[in-house]
N, C-alpha and C positions, 0 to 999 in steps of 0.2 A: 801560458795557456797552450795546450796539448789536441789537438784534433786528430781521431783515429777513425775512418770509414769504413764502412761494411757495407757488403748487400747488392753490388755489380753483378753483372751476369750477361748472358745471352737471350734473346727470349723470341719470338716470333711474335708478327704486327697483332696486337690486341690483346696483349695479354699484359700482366700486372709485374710489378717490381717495387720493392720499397729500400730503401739506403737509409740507413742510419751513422749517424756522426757519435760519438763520444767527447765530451770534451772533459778537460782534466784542468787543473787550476785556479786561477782568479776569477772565477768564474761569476762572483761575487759584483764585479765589476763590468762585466757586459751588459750590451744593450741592445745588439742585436745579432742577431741569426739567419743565414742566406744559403742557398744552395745556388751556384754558379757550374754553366756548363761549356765546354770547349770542342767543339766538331772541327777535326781535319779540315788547315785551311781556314780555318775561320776564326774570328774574334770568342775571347772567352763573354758569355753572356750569363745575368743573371736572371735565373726563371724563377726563384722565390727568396719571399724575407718573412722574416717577422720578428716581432720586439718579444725581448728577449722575456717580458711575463705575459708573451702571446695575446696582448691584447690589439693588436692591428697585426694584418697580411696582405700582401701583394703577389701578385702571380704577371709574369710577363702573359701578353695574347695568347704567346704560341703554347701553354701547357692550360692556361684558365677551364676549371670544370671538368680536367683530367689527373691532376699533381694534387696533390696536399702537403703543404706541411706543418708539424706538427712537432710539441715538446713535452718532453718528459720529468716534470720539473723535480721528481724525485729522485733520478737518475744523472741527471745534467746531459740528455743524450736529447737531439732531434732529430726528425728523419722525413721522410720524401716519399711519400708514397706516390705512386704513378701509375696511371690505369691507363687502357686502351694504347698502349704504347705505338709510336707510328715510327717509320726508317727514320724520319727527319729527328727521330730522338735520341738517336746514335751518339754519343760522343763519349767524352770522360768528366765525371761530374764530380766537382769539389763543394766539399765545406767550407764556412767560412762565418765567423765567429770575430764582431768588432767590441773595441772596449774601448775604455780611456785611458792611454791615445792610440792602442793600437791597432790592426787587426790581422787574425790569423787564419791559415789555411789549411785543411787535409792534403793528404796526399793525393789524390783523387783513385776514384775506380772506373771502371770502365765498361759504359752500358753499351748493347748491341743490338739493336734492333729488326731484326732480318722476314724480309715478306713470304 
């Protein structure tokens, strides 16, 4: 299984950004879908999941009723949408795509969020 990210950038506080993941392979055998983020210093955290036929989602506190994510089941691609973005959303954010028994990681991109 193959994860390829897009859709980083720079933006100032309040404004939108959406990532998208690609995933390429076994994909047949997934089960689930996460966006995971790593700020300078800090532990990598994850701020969203969902099953992999999008029938349950979780949002950590700190993005709830701001993030979305969401799947392409046509495509094999999920992605992140992010509204109201705040400094605290700064970091480099990865894909991350579990199966049986593995799971895989994007390369991550690198969000910037400046006041």
């Amino acid at each position: 299984v193959t994860l390829v990210e897009s859709g980083g950038g720079s933006v100032h506080v309040g404004a939108s950004l959406r990532l998208s993941c690609a995933v390429s392979g076994r994909t047949d055998i997934a089960y689930l879908a996460a966006w995971f983020r790593q700020a300078p210093g800090k532990e990598r955290e994850q701020v969203a999941r969902m099953t992999w036929n999008g029938s349950a989602k979780y949002y950590s506190d700190s993005v709830k009723g701001r993030f979305t994510i969401s799947k392409d089941n046509a495509k094999d691609t999920f992605d992140l949408q992010m509204d109201d973005l705040k400094p605290e959303d700064t970091a480099v954010y990865y894909c991350n795509v579990h199966t049986v028994p593995h799971e895989y990681w994007g390369q991550g991109t690198q969000v910037t969020v400046s006041s």
